[in-house]
PyMOL commands that place a pseudoatom at each C-alpha (Angstrom):
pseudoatom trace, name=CA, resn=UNK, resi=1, chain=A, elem=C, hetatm=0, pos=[31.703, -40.505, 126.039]
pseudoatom trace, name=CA, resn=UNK, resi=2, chain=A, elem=C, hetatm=0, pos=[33.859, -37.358, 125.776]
pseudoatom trace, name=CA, resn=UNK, resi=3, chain=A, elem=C, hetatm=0, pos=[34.255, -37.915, 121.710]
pseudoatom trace, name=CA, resn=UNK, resi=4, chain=A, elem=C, hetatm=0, pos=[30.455, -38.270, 121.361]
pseudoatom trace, name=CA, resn=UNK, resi=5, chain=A, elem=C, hetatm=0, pos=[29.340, -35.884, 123.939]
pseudoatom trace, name=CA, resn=UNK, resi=6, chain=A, elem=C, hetatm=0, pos=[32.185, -33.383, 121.760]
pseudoatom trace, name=CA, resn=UNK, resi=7, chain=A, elem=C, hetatm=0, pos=[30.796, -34.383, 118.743]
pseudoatom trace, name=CA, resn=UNK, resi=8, chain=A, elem=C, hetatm=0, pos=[26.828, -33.190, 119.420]
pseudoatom trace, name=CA, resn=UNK, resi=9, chain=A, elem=C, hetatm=0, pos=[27.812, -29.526, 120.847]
pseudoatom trace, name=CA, resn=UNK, resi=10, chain=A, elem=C, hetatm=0, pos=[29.835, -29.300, 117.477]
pseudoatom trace, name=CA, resn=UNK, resi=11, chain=A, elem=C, hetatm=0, pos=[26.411, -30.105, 115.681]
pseudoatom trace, name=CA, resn=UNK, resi=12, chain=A, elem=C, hetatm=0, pos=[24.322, -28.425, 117.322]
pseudoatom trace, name=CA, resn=UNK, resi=13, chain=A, elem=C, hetatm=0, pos=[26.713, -25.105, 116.976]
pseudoatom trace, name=CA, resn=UNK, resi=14, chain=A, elem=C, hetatm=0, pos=[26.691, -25.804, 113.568]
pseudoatom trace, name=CA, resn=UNK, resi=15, chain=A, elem=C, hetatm=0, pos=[22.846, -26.059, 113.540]
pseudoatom trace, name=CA, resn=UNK, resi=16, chain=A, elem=C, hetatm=0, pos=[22.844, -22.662, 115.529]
pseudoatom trace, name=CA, resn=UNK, resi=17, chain=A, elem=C, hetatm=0, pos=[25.029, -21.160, 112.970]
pseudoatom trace, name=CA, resn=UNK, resi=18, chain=A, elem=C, hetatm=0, pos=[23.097, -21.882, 110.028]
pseudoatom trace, name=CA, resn=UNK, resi=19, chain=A, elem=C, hetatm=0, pos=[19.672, -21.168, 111.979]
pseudoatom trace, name=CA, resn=UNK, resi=20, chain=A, elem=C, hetatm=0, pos=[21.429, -17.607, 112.688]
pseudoatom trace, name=CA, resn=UNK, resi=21, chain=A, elem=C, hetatm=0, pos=[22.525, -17.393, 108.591]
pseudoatom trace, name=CA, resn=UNK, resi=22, chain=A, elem=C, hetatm=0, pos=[18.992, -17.835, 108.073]
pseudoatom trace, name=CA, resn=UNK, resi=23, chain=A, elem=C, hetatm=0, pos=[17.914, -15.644, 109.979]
pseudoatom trace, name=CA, resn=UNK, resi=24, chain=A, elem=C, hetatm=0, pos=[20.427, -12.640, 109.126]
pseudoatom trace, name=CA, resn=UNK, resi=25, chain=A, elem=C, hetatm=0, pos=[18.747, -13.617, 105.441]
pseudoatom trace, name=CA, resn=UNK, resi=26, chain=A, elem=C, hetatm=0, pos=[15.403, -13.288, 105.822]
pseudoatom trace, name=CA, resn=UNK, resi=27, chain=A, elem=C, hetatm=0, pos=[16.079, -9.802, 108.286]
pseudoatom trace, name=CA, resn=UNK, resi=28, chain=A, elem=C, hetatm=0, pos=[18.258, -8.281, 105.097]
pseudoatom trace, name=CA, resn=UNK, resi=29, chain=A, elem=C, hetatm=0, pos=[15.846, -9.788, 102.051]
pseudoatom trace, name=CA, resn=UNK, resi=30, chain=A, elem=C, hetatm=0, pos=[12.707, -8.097, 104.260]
pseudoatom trace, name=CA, resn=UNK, resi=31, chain=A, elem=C, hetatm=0, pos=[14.860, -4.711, 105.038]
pseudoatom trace, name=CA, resn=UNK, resi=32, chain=A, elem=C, hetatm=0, pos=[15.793, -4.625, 101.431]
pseudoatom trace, name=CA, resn=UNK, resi=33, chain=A, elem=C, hetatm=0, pos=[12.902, -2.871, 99.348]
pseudoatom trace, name=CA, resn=UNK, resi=34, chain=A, elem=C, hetatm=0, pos=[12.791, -0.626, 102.588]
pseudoatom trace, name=CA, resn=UNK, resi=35, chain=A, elem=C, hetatm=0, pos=[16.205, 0.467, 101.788]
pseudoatom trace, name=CA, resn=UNK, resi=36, chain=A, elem=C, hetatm=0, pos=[15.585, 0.740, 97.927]
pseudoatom trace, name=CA, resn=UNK, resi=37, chain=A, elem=C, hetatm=0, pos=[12.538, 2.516, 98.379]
pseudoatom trace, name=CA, resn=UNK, resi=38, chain=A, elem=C, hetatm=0, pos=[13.980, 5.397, 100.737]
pseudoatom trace, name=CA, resn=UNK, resi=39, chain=A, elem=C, hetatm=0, pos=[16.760, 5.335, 97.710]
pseudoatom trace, name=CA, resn=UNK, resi=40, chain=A, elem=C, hetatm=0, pos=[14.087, 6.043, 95.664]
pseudoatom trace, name=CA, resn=UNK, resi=41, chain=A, elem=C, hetatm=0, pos=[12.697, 8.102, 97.504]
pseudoatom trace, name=CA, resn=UNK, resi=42, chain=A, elem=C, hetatm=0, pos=[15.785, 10.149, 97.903]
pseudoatom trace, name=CA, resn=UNK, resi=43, chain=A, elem=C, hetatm=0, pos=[16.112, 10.098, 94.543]
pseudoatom trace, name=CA, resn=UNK, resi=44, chain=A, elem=C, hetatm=0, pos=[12.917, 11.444, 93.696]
pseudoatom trace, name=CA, resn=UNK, resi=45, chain=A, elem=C, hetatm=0, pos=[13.200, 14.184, 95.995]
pseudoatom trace, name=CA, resn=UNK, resi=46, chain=A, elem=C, hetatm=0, pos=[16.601, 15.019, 94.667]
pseudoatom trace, name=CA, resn=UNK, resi=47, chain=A, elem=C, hetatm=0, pos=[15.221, 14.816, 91.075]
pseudoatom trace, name=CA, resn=UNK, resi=48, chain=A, elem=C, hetatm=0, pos=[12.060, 17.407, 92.172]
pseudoatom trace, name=CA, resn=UNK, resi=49, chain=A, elem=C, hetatm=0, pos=[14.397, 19.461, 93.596]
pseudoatom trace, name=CA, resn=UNK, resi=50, chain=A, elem=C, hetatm=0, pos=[16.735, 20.386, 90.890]
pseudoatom trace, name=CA, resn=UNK, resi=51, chain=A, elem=C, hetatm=0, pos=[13.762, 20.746, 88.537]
pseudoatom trace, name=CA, resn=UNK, resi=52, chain=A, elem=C, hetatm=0, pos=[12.653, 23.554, 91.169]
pseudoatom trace, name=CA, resn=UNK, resi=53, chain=A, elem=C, hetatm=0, pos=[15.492, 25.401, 91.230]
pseudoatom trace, name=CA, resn=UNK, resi=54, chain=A, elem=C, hetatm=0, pos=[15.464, 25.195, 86.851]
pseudoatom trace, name=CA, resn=UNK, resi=55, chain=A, elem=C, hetatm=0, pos=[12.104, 26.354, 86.739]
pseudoatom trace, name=CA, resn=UNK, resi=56, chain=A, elem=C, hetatm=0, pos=[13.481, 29.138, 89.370]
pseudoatom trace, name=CA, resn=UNK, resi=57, chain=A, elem=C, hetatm=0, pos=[16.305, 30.044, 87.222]
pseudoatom trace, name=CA, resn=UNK, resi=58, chain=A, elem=C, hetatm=0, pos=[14.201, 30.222, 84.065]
pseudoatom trace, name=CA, resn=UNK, resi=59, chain=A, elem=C, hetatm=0, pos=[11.438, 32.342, 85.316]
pseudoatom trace, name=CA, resn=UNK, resi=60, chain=A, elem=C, hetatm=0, pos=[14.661, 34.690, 86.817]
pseudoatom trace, name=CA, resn=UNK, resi=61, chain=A, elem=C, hetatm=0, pos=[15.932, 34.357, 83.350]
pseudoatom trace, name=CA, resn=UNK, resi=62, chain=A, elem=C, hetatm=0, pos=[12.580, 35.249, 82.108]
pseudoatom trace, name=CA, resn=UNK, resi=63, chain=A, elem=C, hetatm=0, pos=[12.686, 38.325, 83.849]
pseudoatom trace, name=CA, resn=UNK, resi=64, chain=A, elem=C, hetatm=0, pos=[15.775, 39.897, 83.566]
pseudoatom trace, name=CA, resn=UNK, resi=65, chain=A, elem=C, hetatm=0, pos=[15.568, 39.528, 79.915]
pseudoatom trace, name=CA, resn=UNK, resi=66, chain=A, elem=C, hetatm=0, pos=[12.254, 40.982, 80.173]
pseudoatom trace, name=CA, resn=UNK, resi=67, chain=A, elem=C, hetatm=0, pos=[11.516, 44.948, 78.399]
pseudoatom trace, name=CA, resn=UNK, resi=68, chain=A, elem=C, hetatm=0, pos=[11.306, 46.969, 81.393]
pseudoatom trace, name=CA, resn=UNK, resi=69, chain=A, elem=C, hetatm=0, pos=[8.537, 50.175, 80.688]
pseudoatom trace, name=CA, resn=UNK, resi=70, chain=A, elem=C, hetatm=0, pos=[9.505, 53.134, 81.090]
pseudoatom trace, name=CA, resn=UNK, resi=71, chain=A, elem=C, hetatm=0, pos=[7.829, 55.710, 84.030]
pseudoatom trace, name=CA, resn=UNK, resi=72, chain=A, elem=C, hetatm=0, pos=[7.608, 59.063, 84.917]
pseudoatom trace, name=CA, resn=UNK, resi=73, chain=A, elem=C, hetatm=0, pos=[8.119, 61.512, 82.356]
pseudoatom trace, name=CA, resn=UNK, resi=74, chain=A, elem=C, hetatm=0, pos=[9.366, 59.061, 79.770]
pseudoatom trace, name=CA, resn=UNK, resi=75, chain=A, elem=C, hetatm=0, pos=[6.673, 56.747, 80.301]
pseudoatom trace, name=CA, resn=UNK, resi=76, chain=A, elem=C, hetatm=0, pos=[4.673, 59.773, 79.765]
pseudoatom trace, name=CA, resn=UNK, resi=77, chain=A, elem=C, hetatm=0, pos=[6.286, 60.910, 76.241]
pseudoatom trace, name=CA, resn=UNK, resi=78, chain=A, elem=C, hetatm=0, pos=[6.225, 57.789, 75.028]
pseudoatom trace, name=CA, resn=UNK, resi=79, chain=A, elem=C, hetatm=0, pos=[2.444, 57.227, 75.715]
pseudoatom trace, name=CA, resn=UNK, resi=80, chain=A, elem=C, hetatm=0, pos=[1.171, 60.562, 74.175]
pseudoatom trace, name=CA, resn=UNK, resi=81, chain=A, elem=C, hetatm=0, pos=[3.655, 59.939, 70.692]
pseudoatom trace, name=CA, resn=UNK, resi=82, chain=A, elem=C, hetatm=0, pos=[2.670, 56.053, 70.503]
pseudoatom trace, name=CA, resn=UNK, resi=83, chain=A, elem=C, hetatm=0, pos=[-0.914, 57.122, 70.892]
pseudoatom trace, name=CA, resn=UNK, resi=84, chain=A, elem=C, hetatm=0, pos=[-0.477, 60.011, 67.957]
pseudoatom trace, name=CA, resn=UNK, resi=85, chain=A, elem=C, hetatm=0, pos=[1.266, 57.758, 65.830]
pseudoatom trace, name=CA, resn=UNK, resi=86, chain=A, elem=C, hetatm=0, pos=[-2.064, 55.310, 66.341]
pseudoatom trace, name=CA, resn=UNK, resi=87, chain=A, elem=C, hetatm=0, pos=[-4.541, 58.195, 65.778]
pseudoatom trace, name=CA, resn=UNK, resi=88, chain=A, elem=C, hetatm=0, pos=[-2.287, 59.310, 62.626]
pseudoatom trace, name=CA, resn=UNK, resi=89, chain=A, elem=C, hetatm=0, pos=[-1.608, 56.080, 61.119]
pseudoatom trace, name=CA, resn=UNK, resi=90, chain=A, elem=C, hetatm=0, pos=[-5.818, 54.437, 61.710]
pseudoatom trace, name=CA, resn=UNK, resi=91, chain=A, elem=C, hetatm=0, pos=[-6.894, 58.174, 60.319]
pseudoatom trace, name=CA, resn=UNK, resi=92, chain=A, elem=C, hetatm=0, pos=[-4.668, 57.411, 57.013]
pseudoatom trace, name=CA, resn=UNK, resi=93, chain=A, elem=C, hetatm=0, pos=[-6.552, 54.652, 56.350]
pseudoatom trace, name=CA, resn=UNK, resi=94, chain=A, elem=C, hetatm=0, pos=[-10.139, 56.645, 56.229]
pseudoatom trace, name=CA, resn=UNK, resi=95, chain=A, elem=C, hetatm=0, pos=[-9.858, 57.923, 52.595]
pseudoatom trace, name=CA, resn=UNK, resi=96, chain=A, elem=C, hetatm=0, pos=[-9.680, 54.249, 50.994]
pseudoatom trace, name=CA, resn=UNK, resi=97, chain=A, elem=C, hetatm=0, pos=[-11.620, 52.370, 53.563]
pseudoatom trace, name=CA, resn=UNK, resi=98, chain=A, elem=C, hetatm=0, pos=[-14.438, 54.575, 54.823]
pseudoatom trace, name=CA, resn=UNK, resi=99, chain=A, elem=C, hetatm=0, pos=[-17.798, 54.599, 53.757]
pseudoatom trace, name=CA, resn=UNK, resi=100, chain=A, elem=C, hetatm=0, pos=[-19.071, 57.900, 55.980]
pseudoatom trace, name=CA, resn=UNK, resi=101, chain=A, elem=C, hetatm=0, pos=[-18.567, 61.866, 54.474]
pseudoatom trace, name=CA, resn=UNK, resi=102, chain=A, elem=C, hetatm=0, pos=[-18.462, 62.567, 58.679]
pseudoatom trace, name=CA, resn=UNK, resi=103, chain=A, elem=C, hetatm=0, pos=[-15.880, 59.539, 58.995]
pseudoatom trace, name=CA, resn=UNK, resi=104, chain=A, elem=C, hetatm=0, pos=[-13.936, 60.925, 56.430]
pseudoatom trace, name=CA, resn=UNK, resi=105, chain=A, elem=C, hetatm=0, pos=[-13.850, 64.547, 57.592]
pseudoatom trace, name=CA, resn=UNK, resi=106, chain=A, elem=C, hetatm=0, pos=[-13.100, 63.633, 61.011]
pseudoatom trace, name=CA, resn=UNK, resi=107, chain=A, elem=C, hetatm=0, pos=[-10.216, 61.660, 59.835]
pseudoatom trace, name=CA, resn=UNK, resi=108, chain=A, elem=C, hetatm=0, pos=[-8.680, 64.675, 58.261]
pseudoatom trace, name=CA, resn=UNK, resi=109, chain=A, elem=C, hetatm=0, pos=[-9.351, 66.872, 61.843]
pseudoatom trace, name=CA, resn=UNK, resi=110, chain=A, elem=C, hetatm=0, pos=[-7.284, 64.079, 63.595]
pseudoatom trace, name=CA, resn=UNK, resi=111, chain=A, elem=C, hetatm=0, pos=[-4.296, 63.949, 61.275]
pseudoatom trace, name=CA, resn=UNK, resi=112, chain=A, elem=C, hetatm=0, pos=[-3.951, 67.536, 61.970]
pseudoatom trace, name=CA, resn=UNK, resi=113, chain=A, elem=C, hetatm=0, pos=[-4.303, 67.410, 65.716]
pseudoatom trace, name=CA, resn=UNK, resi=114, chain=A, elem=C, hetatm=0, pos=[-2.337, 64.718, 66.312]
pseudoatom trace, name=CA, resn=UNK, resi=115, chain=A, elem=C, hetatm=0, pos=[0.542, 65.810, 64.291]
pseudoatom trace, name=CA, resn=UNK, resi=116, chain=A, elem=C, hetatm=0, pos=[0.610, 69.325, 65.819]
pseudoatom trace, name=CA, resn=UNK, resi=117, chain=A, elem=C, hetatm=0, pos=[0.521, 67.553, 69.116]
pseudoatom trace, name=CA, resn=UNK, resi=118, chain=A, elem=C, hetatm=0, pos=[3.618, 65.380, 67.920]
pseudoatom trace, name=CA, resn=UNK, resi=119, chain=A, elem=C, hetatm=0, pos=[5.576, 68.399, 66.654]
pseudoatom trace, name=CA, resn=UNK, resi=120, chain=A, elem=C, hetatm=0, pos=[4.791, 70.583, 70.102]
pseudoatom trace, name=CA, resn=UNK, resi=121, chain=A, elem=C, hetatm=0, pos=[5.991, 67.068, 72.558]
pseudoatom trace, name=CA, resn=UNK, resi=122, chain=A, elem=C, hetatm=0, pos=[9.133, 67.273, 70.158]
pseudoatom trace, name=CA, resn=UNK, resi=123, chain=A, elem=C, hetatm=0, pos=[9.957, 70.844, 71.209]
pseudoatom trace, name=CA, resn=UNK, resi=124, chain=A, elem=C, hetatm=0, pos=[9.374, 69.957, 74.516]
pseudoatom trace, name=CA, resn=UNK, resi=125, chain=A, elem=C, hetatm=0, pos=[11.767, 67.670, 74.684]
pseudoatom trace, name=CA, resn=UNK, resi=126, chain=A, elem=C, hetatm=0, pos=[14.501, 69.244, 72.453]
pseudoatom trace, name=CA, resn=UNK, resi=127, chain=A, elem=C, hetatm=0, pos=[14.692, 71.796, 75.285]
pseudoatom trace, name=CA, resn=UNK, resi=128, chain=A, elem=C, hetatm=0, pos=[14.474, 68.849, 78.372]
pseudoatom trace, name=CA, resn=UNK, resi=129, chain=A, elem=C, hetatm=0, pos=[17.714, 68.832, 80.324]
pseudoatom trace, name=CA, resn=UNK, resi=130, chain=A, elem=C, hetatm=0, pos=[16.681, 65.130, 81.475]
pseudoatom trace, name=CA, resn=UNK, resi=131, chain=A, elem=C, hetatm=0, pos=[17.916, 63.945, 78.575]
pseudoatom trace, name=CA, resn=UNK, resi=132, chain=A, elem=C, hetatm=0, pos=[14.382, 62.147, 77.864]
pseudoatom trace, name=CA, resn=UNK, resi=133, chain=A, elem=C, hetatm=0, pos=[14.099, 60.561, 74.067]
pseudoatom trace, name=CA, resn=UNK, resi=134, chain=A, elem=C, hetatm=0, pos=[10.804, 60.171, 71.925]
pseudoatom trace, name=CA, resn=UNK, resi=135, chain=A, elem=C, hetatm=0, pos=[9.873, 56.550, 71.171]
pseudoatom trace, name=CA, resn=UNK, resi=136, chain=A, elem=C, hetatm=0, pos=[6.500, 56.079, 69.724]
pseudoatom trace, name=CA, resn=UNK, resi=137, chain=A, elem=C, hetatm=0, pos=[6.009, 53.014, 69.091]
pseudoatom trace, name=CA, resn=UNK, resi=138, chain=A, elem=C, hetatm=0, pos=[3.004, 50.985, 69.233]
pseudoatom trace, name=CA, resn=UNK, resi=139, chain=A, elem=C, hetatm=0, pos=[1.858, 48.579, 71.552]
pseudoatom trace, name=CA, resn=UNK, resi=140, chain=A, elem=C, hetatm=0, pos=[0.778, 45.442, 70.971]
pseudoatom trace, name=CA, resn=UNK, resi=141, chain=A, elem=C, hetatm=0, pos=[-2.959, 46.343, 71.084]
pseudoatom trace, name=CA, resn=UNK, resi=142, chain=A, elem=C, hetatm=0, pos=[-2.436, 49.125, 68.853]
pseudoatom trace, name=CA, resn=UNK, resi=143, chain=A, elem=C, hetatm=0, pos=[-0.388, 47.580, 66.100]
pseudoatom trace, name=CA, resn=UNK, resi=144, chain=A, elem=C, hetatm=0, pos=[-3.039, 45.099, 66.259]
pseudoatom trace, name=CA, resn=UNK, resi=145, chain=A, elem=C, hetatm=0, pos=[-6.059, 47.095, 66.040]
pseudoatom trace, name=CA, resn=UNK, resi=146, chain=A, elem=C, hetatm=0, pos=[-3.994, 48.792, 62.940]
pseudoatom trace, name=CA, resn=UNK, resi=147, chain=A, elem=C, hetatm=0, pos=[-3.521, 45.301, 61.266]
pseudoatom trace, name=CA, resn=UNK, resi=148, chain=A, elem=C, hetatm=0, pos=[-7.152, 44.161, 61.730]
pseudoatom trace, name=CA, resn=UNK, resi=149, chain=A, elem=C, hetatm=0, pos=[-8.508, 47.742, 60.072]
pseudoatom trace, name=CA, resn=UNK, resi=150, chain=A, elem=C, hetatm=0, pos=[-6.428, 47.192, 56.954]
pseudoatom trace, name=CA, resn=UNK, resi=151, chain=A, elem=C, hetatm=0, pos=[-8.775, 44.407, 55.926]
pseudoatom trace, name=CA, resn=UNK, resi=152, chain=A, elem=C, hetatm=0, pos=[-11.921, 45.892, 56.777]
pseudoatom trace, name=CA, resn=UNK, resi=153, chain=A, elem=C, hetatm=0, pos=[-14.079, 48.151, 54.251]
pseudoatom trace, name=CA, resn=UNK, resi=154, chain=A, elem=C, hetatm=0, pos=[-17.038, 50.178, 54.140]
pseudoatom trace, name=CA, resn=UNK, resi=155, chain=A, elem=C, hetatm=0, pos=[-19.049, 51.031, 57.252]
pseudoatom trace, name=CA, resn=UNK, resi=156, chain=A, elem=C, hetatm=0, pos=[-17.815, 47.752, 58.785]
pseudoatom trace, name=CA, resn=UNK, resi=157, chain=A, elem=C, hetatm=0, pos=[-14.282, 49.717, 58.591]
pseudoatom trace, name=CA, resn=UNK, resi=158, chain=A, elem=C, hetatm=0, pos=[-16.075, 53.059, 60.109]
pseudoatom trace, name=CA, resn=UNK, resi=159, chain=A, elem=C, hetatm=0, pos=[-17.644, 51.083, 63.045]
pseudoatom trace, name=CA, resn=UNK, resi=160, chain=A, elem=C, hetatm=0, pos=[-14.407, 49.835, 63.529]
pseudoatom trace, name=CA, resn=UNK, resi=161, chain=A, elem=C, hetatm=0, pos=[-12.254, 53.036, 63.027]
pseudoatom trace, name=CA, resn=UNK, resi=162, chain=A, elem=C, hetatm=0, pos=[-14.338, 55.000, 65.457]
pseudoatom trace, name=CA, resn=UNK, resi=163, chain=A, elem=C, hetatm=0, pos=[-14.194, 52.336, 68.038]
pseudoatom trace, name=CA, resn=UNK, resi=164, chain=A, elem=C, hetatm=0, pos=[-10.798, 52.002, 68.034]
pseudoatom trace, name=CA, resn=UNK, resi=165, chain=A, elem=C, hetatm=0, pos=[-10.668, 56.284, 68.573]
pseudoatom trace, name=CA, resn=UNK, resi=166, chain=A, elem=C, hetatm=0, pos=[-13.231, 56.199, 71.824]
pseudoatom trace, name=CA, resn=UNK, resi=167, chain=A, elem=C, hetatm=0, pos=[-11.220, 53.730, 73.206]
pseudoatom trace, name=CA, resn=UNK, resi=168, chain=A, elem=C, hetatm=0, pos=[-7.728, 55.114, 72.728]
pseudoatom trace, name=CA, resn=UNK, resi=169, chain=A, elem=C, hetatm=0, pos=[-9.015, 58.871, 73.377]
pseudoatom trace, name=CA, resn=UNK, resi=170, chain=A, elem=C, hetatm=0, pos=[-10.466, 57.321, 76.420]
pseudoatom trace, name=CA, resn=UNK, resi=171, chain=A, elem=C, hetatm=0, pos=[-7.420, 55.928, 77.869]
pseudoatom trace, name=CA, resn=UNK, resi=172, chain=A, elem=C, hetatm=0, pos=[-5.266, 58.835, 76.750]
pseudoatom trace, name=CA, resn=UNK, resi=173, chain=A, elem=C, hetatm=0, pos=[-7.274, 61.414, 78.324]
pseudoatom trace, name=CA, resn=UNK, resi=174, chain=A, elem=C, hetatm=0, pos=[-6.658, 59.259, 81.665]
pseudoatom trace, name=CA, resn=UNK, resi=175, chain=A, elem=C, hetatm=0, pos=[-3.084, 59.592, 81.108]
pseudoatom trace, name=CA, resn=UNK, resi=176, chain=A, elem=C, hetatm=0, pos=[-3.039, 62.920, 80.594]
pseudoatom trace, name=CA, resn=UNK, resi=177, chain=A, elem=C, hetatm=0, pos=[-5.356, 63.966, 83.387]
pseudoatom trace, name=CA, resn=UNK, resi=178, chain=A, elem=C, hetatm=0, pos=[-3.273, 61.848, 85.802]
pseudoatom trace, name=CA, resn=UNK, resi=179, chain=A, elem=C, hetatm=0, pos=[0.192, 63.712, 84.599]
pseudoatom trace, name=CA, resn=UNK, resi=180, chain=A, elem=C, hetatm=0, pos=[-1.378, 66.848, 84.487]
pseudoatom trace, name=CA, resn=UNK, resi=181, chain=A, elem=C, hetatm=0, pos=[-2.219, 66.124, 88.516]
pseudoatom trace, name=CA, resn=UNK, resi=182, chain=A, elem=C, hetatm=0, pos=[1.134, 64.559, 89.658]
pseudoatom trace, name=CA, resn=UNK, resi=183, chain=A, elem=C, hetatm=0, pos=[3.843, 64.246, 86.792]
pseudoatom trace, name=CA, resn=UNK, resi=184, chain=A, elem=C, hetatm=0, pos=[7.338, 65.061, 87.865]
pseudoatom trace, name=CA, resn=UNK, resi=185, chain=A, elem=C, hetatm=0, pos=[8.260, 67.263, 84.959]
pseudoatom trace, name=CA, resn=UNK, resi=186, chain=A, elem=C, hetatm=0, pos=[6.422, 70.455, 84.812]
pseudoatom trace, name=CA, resn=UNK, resi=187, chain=A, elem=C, hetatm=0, pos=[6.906, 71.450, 80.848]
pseudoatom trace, name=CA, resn=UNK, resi=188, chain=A, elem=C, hetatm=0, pos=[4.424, 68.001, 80.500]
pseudoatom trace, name=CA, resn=UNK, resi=189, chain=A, elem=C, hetatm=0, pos=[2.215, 68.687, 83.056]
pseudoatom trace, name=CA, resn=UNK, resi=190, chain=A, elem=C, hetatm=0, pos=[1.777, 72.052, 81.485]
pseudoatom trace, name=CA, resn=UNK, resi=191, chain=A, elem=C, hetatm=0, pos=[1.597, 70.045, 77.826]
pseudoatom trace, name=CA, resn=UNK, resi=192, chain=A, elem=C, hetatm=0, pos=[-0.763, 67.198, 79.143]
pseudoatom trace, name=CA, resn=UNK, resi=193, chain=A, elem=C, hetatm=0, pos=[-3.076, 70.063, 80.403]
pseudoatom trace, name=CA, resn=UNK, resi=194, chain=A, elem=C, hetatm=0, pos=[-3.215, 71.713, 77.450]
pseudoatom trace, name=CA, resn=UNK, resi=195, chain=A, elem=C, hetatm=0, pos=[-4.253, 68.728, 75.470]
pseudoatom trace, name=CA, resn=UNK, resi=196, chain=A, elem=C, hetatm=0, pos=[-7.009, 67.678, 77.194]
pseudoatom trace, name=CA, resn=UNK, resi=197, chain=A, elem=C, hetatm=0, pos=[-9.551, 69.864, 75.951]
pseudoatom trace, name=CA, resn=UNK, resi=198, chain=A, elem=C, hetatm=0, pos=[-8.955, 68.617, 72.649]
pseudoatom trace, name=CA, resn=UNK, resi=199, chain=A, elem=C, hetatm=0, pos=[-8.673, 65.128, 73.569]
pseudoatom trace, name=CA, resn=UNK, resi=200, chain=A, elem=C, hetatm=0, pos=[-11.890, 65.247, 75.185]
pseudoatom trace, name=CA, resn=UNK, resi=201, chain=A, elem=C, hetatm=0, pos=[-13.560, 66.802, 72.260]
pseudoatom trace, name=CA, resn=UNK, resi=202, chain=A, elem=C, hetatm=0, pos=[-12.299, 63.767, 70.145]
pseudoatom trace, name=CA, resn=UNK, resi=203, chain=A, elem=C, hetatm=0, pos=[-13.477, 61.457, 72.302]
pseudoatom trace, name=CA, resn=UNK, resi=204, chain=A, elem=C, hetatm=0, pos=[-17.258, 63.107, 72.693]
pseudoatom trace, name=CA, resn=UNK, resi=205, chain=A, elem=C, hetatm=0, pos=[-17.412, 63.351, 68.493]
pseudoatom trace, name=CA, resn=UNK, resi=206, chain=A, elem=C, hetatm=0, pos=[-16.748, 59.654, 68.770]
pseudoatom trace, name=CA, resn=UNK, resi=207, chain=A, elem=C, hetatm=0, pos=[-18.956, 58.385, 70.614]
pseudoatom trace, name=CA, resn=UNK, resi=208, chain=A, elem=C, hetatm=0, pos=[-21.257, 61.013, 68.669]
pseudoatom trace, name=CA, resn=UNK, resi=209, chain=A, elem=C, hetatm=0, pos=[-20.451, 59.324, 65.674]
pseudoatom trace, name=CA, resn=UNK, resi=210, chain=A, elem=C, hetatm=0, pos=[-20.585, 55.579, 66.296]
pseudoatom trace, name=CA, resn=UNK, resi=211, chain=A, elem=C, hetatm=0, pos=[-24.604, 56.556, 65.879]
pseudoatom trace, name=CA, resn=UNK, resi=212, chain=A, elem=C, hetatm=0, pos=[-24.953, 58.351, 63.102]
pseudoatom trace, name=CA, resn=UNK, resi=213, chain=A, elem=C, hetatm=0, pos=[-22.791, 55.806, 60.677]
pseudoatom trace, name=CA, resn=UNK, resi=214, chain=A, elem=C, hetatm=0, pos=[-24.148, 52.886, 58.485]
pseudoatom trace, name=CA, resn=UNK, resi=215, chain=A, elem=C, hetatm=0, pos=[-26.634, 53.124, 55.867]
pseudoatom trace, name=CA, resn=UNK, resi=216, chain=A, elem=C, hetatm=0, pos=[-29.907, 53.018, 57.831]
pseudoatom trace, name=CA, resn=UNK, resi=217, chain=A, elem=C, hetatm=0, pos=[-27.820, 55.259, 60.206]
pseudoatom trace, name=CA, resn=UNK, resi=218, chain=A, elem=C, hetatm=0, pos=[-30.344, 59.083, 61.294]
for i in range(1, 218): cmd.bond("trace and resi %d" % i, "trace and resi %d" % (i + 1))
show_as sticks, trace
zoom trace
């Protein structure tokens, strides 16, 4: 009796055993894609998060290596000579493009101005203590406007041309009016004062102009 009675608890210990294997199994092969997909998870977040902090440290890049414009009284000088240089360099282009005797003439009254204005802002600043430097170049909406007008002729080039001189006058006279108000050097405030009569006489003939060009023009 003992032997047999011995021999059953073995089995059925060893049928609790495997019963508990099988269990343990089917617990870890159900926990499983849990566990791989918070991996993946993980992952993914991990992933996201280091192409956040690239993006960060390009657009940082970005903007260090970014041109910084200039304000105050060199933002100022370099405004007025970039927008002679425009007026000079669009006017040039009158005597083999234009179609108008009035375009033509007007040209010739800008090319003067403008480079009397250039040479007085260049006195100006000889004698600045600030230690402020001319740099006129041209933006990106001026050397553009300068491109297009190369390849234009006739009184396509005039409608063009005087365009091009309401809007620039325009936003120049702004400029100047503005420094003329509240710049902090007071050799340009007296300059930008001075120059707005004749800016705003530029502007006027124009937008006087623009209606009195093309061949059917009164």
């Amino acid at each position: 009796m003992t032997g047999t009675g011995g021999t059953a608890a073995r089995f059925a210990g060893t049928k609790r055993m495997e019963i508990g294997m099988r269990f343990g199994a089917l617990v870890l092969a159900g926990a499983l894609p849990f566990a791989l997909a918070a991996c993946g998870q993980s992952e993914t977040a991990t992933t996201a998060e280091a192409n956040d902090a690239t993006a960060a440290n390009e657009v940082a890049s970005a903007n260090d290596s970014a041109p910084v414009a200039a304000s105050g009284a060199q933002g100022f000088v370099n405004t007025v000579a970039a927008s002679d240089r425009f007026e000079i360099e669009t006017s040039k282009l009158v005597p083999s493009s234009a179609a108008s005797a009035q375009v033509m003439d007007f040209a010739k009254q800008l090319i003067a101005a403008h480079t009397a204005s250039t040479a007085k802002l260049k006195a100006i600043v000889a004698k600045d203590p600030s230690g402020i430097v001319i740099d006129d170049q041209l933006s990106t909406a001026q050397q553009a406007t300068l491109e297009d007008m190369k390849s234009k002729k006739g009184y396509i080039f005039d409608a063009a041309y005087l365009a091009a001189l309401a809007h620039g006058h325009d936003q120049t006279l702004t400029k100047l009016k503005n420094y003329a108000a509240s710049g902090d050097n007071p050799a340009l405030k007296e300059f930008a004062a001075g120059l707005i009569p004749t800016v705003s006489e530029h502007l006027e003939k124009a937008r006087t102009l623009t209606g009195k060009i093309g061949p059917h023009a009164q």
